[in-house]
N, CA, C and O of each residue as an XYZ file, in Angstrom:
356
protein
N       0.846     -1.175      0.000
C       0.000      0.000      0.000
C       0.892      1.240      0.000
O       1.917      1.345      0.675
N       0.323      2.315     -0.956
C       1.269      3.279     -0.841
C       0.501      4.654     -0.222
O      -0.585      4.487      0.334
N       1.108      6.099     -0.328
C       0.545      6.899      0.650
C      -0.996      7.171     -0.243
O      -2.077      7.285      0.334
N      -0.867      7.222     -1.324
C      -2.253      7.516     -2.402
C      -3.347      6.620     -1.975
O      -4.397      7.235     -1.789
N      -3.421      5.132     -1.731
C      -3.959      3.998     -1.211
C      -4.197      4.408      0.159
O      -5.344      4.765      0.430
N      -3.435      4.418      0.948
C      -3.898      4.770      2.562
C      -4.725      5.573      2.626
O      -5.705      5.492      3.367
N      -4.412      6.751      1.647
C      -5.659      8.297      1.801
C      -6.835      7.931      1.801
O      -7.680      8.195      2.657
N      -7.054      6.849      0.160
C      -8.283      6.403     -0.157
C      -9.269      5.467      0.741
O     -10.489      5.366      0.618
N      -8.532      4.897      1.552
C      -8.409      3.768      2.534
C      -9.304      4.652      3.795
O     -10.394      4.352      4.282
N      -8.555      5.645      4.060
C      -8.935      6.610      5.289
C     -10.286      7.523      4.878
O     -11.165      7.680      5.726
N     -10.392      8.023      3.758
C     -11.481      8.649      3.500
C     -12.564      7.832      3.219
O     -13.628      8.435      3.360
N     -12.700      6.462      2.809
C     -13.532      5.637      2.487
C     -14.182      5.632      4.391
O     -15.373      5.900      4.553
N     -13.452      5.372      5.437
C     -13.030      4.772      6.592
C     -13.593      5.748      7.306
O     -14.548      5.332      7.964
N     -13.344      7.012      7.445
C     -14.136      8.370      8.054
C     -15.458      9.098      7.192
O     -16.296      9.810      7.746
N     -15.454      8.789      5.841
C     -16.531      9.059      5.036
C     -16.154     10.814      4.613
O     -16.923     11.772      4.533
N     -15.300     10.767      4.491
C     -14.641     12.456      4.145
C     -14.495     12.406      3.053
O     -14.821     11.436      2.369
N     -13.854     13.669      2.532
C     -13.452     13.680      0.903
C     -11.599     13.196      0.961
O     -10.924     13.058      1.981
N     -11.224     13.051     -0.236
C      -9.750     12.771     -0.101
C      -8.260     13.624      0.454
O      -7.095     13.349      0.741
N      -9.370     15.077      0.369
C      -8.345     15.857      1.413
C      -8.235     16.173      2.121
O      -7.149     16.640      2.465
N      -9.219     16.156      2.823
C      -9.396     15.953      4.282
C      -8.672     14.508      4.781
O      -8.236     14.335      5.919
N      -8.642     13.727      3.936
C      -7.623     12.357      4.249
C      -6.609     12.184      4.183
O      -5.961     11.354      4.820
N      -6.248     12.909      3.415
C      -4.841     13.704      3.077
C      -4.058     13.885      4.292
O      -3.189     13.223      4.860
N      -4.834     15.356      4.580
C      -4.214     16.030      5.773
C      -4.498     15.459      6.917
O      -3.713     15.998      7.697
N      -5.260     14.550      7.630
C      -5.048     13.382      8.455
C      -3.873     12.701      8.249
O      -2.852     12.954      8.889
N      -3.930     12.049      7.595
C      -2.588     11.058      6.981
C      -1.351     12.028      7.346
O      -0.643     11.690      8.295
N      -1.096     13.041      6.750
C       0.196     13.994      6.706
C      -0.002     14.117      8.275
O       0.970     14.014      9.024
N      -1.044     14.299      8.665
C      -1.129     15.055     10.354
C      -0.304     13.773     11.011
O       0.813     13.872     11.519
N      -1.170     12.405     10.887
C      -0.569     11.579     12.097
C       0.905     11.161     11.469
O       1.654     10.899     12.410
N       1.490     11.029     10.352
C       3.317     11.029     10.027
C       3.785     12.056     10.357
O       4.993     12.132     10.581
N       2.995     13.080     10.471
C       4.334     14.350     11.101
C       4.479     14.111     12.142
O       5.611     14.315     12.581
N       3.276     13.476     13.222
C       2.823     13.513     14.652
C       3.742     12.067     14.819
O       4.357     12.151     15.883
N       3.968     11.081     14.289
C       5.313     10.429     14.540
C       6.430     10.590     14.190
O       7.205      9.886     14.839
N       6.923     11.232     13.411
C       8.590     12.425     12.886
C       8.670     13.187     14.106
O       9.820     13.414     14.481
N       8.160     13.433     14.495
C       8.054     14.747     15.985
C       8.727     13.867     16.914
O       9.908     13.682     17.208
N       7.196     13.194     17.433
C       7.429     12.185     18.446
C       9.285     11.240     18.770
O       9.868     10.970     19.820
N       9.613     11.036     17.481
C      10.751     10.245     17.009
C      11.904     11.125     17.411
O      12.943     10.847     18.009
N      11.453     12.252     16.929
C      13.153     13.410     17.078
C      12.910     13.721     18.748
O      13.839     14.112     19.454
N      11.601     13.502     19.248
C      11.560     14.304     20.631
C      11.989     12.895     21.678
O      12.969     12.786     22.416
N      10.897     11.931     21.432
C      11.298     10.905     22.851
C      12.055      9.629     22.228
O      12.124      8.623     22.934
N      12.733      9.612     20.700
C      12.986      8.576     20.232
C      12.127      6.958     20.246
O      12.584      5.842     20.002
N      10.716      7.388     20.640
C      10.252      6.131     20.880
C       8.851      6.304     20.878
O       8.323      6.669     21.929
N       8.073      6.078     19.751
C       6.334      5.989     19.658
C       5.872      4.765     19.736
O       6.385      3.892     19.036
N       4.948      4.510     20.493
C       4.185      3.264     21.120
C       2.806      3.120     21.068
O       1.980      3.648     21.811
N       2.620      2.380     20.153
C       0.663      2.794     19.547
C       0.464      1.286     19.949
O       1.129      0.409     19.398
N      -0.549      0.979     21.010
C      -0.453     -0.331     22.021
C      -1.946     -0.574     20.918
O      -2.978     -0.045     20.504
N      -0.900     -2.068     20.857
C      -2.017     -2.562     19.858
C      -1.626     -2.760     18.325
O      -2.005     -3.672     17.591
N      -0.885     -1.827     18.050
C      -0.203     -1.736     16.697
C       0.837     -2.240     16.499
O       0.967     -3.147     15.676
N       2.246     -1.552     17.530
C       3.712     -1.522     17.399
C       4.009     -0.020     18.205
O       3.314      0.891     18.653
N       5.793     -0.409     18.086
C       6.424      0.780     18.429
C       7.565      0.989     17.633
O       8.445      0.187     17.320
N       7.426      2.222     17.339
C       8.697      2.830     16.197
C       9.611      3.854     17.160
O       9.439      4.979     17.629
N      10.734      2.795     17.198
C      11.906      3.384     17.725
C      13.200      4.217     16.694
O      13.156      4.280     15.466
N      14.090      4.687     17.409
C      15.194      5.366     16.588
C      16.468      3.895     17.165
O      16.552      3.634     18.365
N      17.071      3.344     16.423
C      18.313      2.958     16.264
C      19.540      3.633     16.207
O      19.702      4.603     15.467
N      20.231      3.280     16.787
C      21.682      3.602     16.378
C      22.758      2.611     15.769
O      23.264      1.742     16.479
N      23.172      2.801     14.119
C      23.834      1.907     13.847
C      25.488      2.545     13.575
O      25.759      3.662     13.132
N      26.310      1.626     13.928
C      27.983      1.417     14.514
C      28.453      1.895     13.159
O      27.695      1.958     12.191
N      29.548      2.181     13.133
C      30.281      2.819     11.642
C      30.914      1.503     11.574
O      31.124      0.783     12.550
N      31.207      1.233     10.345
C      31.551     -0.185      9.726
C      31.971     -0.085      8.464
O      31.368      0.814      7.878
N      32.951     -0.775      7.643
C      33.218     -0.803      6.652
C      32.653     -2.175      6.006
O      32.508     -3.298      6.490
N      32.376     -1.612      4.653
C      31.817     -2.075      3.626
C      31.870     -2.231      2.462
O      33.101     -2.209      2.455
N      31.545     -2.420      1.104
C      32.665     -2.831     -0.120
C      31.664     -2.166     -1.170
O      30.471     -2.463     -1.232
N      32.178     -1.403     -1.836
C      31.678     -1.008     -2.924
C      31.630     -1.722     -4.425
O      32.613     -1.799     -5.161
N      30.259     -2.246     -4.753
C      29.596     -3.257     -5.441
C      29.986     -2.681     -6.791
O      29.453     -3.370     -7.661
N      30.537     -1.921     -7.193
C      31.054     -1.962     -8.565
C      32.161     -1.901     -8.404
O      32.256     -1.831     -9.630
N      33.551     -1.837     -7.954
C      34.704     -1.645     -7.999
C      35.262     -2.879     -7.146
O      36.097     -3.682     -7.562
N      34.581     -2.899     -5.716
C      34.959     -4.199     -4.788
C      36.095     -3.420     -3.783
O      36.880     -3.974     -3.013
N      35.997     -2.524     -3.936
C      37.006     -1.939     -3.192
C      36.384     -1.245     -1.537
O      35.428     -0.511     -1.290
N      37.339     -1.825     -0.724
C      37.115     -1.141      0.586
C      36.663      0.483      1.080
O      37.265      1.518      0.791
N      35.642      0.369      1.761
C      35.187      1.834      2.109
C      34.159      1.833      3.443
O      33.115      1.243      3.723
N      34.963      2.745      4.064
C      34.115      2.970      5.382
C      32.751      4.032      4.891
O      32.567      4.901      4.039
N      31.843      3.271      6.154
C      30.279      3.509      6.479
C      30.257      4.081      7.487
O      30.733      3.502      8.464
N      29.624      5.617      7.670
C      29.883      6.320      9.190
C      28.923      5.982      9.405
O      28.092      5.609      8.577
N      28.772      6.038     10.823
C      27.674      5.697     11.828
C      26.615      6.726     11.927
O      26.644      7.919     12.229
N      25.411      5.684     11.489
C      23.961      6.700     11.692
C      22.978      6.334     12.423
O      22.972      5.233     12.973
N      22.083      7.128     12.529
C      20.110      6.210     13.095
C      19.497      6.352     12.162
O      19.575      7.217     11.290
N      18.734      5.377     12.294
C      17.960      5.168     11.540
C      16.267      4.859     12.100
O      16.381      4.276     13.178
N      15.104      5.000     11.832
C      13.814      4.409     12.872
C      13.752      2.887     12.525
O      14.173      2.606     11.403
N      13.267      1.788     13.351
C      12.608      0.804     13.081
C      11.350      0.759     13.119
O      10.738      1.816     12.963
N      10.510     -0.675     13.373
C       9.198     -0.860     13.873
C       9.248     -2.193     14.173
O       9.678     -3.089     13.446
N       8.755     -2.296     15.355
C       8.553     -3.684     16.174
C       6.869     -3.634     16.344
O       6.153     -2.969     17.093
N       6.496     -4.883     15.057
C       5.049     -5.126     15.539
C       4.039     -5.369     16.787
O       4.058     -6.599     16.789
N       3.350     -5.084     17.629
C       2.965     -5.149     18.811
C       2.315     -6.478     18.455
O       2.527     -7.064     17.394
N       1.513     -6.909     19.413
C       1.396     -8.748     19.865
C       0.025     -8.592     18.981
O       0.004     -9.345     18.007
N      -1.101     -7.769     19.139
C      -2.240     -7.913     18.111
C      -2.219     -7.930     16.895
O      -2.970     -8.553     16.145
N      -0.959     -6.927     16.515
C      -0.552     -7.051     14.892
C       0.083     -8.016     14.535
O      -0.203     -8.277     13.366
N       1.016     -8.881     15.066
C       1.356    -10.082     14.866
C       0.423    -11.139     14.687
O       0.411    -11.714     13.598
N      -0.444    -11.521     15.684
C      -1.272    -12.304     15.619
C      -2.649    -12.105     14.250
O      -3.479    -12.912     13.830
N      -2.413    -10.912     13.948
C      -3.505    -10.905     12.679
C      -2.629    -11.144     11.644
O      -2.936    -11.854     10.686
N      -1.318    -10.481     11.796
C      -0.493    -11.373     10.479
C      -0.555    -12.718     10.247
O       0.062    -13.210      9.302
């Protein structure tokens, strides 16, 4: 599903028009981008929780040449499915 699909998904779902689904949609991803930069850790019980990672600097090989090259260390977010979303998977 992509963000065009979710809109349609959400306005079908609240009975709105598509931009008003829109700006829902945009509202609750900004409202976890926030959340993420502020407590590193959103927890929607029932759903999952999308954390921030921290990954180690490491070297790695560059796939056209094969030649050695360091990877600096970044974060990145995950998502760990919560126990209801698992179980409907």
């Amino acid at each position: 599903m992509n963000k065009a699909q979710l809109v349609e998904s959400v306005a079908k779902e609240i009975g709105s028009s598509k931009a008003d689904a829109a700006r829902v949609v945009d509202a609750v991803i900004g409202a976890l981008s926030k959340g993420l930069k502020k407590d590193r850790d959103v927890q929607l019980v029932g759903f999952g929780t999308f954390r921030i990672k921290q990954r180690k600097a490491r070297t790695g090989r560059n796939p056209q040449t094969g030649e050695k090259m360091k990877i600096k260390a970044s974060k990145t977010a995950s998502f760990k499915p919560g126990k209801a979303l698992k179980s409907m998977l």
